[in-house]
Each structure stands twice: as structure tokens, then as C-alpha cells.
C-alpha positions, -999 to +999 in steps of 0.1 A: +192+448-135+227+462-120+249+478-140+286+489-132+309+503-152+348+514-152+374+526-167+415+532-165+443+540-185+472+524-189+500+520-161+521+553-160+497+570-186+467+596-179+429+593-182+432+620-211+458+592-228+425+563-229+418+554-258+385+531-248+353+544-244+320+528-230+286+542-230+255+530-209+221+544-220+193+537-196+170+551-218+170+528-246+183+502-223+218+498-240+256+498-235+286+494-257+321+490-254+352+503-276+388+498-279+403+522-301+435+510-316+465+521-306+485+523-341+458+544-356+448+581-355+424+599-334+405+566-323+397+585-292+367+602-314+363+572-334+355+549-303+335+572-287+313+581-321+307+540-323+293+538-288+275+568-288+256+559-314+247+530-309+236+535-272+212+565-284+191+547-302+168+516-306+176+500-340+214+508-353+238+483-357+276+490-370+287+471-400+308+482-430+279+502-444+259+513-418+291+531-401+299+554-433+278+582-420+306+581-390+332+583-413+320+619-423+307+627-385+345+618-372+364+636-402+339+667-388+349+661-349+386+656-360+387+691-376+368+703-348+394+690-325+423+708-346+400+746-345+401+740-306+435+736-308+444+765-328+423+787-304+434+773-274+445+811-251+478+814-247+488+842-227+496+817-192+513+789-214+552+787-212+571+792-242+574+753-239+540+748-238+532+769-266+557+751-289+543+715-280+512+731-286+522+739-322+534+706-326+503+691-323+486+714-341+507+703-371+508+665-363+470+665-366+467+688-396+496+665-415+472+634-404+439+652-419+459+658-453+470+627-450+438+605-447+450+589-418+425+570-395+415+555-370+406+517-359+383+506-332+368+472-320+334+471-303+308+455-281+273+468-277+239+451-262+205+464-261+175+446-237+141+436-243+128+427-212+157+401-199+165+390-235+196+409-254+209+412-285+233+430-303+266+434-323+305+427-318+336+427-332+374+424-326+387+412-288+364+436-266+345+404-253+310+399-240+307+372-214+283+350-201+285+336-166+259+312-152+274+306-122+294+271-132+308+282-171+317+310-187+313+314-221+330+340-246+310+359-277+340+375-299+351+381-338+382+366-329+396+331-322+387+326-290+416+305-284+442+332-282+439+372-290+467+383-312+480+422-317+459+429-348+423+426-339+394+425-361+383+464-358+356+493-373+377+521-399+367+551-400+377+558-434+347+548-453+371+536-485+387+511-460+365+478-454+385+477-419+390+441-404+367+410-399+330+407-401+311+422-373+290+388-356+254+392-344+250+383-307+218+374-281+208+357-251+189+360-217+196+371-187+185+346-160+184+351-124+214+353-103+235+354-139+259+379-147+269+395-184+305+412-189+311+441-212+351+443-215+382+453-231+408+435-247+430+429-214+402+414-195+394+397-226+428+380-225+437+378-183+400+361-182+401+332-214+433+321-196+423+315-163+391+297-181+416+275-199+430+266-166+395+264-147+401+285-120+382+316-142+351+314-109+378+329-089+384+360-106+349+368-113+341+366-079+370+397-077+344+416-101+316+409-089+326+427-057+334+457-069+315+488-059+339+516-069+363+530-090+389+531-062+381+492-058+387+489-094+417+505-097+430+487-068+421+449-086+435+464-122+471+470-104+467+435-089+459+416-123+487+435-136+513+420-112+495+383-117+504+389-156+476+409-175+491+430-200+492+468-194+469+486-217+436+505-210+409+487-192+377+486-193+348+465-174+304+469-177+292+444-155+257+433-157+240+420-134+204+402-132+182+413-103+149+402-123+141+441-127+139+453-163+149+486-155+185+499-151+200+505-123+230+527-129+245+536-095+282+529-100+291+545-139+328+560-144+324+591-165+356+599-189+351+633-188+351+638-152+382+612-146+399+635-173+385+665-159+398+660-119+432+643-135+438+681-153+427+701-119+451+676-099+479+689-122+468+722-119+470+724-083+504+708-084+518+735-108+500+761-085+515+745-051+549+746-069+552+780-079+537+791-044+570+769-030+594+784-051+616+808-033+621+829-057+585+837-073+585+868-049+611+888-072+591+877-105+568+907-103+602+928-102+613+913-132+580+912-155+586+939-179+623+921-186+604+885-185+578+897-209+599+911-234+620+876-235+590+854-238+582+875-267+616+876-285+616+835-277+585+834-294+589+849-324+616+822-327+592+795-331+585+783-365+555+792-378+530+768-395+525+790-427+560+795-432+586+772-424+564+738-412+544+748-448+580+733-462+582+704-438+544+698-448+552+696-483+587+671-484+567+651-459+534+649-481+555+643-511+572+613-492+537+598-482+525+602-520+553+586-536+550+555-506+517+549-518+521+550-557+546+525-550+529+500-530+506+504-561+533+494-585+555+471-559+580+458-590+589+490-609+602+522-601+576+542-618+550+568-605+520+570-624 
């Protein structure tokens, strides 16, 4: 079987911003699909743990108990994340730079403390042969197309989507949203399986409503790069599908039982050649400005100001340690009130 895969961001956003992930494993003959949710914390990790997992091996499924071991992985990842941060060099940052650094660095801390976490819907499919089977939840659809019907395997109401999804937590006290719902079916000749996103989930349930779904799946179908897809994404986008990160595994049935994995988007390297691009830019810039030639005349001077500038910056164990504190004390007292909603008494 033919598998393709991609990926994009949403419009006027960067691949580093995406917050779905997809894995295809042609080893254990499986893919996956997640959406992490955009009003949650660090559901990059979180999406990309649920996938991962499930794509490495031959006999995990994600419901509310079998994902607490992930809880513990991504609170280990998240704090991994932060230590990267906190050692990222220095020396060729603006003071700028170094200050929205910090910022982070104390966004993510204050969500750690915090217990903040993150939500993600999912899709994911193994093969036996031409028959699958596997697990899904929320509006990241898997659809079957025979060639005359299309039909739709999701958690939701497949009537409409709404803005609250059913979705995996990744806080192991939190029984997150929904019950996950146990999928299967075979792939026949000539028949075509879809792994996608909530956007295509939405763009493609409506144009089934209205019966004209054959024509945009014909649109997919074609597709043979990530150039191509971009290119139909922007297009859909203009025709009315909302604007949020997209993602698309199509599957189709060429009577082989192996994979055949010649068109797969890789998130690392879109991220990768998006940060390069930038790099280049800044480079090109700075090699334009007129002025860079009297910089090395002024470097001592420079120097000195960047570090006087810096030592203005706040440090985290002094004055953000305050800001830490009021804030955590606000977040307490929010929650011992939601336990007691009719008095004005902490307990």
C-alpha cells in the first residue's frame, strides 16, 4: 500500500508554531495522527509522545489508563525542554533575544509549578495484511472512501465539529474528554483511507453533506509533494476551511502489504530548513547594512553596552522569584475557590 503524508502550519505562523504531529511506522505497519490543542500547554510534546508510541509498537492502545505512563514521560520531556532552554549559548543573541529568551524560560517554569497541561486528540491504525484496526478520539478523522461514499470514524458528532473536542490529558489526575472508540476495516482494491486533522475533518463532512465530497478527494488523491500540498491548503483556505494546522496520511490500496513510504513530511526537517531560511535572511541583512563595516571599530564600546543592558534584565532568582510567587498565590486561591464556589473561605 501507498502511503503519503503532510503537514503545515497555520496561515502566517511557522512550522516550529505546529502543534499536530503524525507518525508512520513501516515497521510495525502503523500511523497515527494528533492534534494538540491549542488552549493547552506544551501539546507539541504531548501529541508527539501519543503518536510515537503508538506507531512503535504492535499492541498499545491509548485510553485513560493506558496513557498515564505518558503523563510521567511528558512531565520528563517538559522539564527537559525548560534545561535546553536555560543552556541555550548566548554570546550571538541580541539583548532582545536574550530577554524573550528569559521570558520563556519563566512562562514554562510558572506552567510546570503550575500543573498546567496539555490536550491532544488522536487517530492511529495498524495493518494486518489489508485489514486495520485501531483507536480514535476527538475530530482528527479517519475516512473511508470506496470510490462512490465516504464514510467518517470519529468520537465526535459527526454532524458538526464544535471548538472543544473530545481529547487525551496529559495530567494523569485529569480523565480528559470523551471515550476513545475502537475502529477496523479493510482495505480493498482501488480504495483509499484518510488520516487527518480537524480542518480537513470539517472542509470534508461539509462538502459530503452537499455531495460534491468525490471532487475534493480527487484534489488529494493527486498529490505527490509537499509543495502540491501547500499549494491545495492555501486554496481550501480561500473556498472557506478554517485556518489552523493541517494535517493529511493518505492511504492508498495497491494490494501490496508492505508500505510504501515515498512521499513522508518530516517535522523536524520543515522546522529545521524554516530556522536556516531565517538565518540566511538575518545573515544577508547584516551583510546589506551599510553601516556593519564600522561595527568592528566600535566593538569594545558595543560590548561594554550589551553588558550594562544586560545586567538590567531581571533575573529569575530575584525579582521574577516575586512575580512567581503573587502569581502562584493568585492561581492557588482560584482553585480553592472553585472548590468552595458559594463562600469566601480558603480551606
Amino acid at each position: 500500500m501507498e502511503i503519503r503524508a503532510f503537514i503545515t502550519h497555520k496561515l502566517a505562523e511557522q512550522f516550529s508554531d505546529c502543534q499536530d504531529r503524525f507518525s508512520v511506522n513501516a515497521g510495525t505497519k502503523s500511523i497515527a495522527v494528533s492534534d494538540g490543542m491549542g488552549s493547552t500547554w506544551q501539546q507539541k510534546i504531548w501529541a508527539q509522545l501519543l503518536v510515537d508510541t503508538f506507531t512503535s509498537g504492535s499492541d498499545w492502545s491509548p485510553n485513560n489508563d493506558s496513557i498515564k505512563p505518558l503523563c510521567t514521560t511528558w512531565r520528563k520531556k517538559v522539564f527537559e525542554f525548560i534545561q535546553d532552554l536555560k543552556n541555550t549559548p548566548t554570546e550571538s543573541l541580541t539583548t532582545k533575544e536574550i530577554k524573550e529568551l528569559q521570558a520563556k524560560i519563566y512562562r514554562n517554569e510558572k506552567g510546570l509549578a503550575f500543573g498546567h497541561s496539555a490536550g491532544a486528540t488522536f487517530v492511529g491504525i495498524r495493518f494486518q495484511g489489508q485489514e486495520w484496526n485501531g483507536t480514535i478520539l476527538g475530530d482528527s478523522c479517519l475516512i473511508e472512501w470506496n470510490g462512490i461514499e465516504a464514510k467518517f470514524h470519529t468520537s465526535q458528532d459527526v454532524e458538526s465539529f464544535d471548538n472543544y473536542p473530545d481529547y487525551f490529558d496529559s495530567d494523569e489526575s485529569k480523565q480528559g474528554k470523551g471515550t476513545p472508540i475502537d475502529i477496523s476495516g479493510i482495505l480493498e482494491k482501488d480504495n483509499y483511507l484518510l488520516l487527518v486533522s480537524d480542518p480537513f475533518s470539517d472542509f470534508l463532512l461539509e462538502h459530503n453533506k452537499h455531495r460534491d465530497i468525490s471532487v475534493y478527494l480527487q484534489q488529494l488523491f493527486k498529490l505527490s509533494s509537499h509543495d502540491d500540498f501547500e499549494a491545495l491548503v492555501d486554496e481550501w483556505r480561500k473556498e472557506g476551511m478554517h485556518n489552523d494546522d493541517t494535517t493529511l496520511v493518505i492511504v492508498e490500496s495497491d494490494q501490496s502489504e508492505q508500505f510504501s513510504t515515498q512521499n513522508i513530511d518530516k517535522i523536524d526537517e520543515l522546522i529545521e530548513e524554516e530556522r536556516n531560511a531565517a538565518e540566511l535572511e538575518k545573515n544577508s541583512s547584516d551583510l546589506n547594512n551599510p553601516f556593519k563595516e564600522i561595527v568592528p571599530l566600535q566593538q569594545d564600546n558595543e560590548n561594554k553596552n550589551k553588558k550594562d543592558e544586560l545586567e538590567i534584565i531581571p533575573n529569575l532568582s530575584s525579582v521574577d522569584e516575586e512575580v512567581f510567587r503573587n502569581d502562584f498565590l493568585k492561581e492557588y486561591k482560584k482553585a480553592l475557590m472553585s472548590r468552595h464556589p458559594h463562600t469566601n473561605e480558603y480551606s
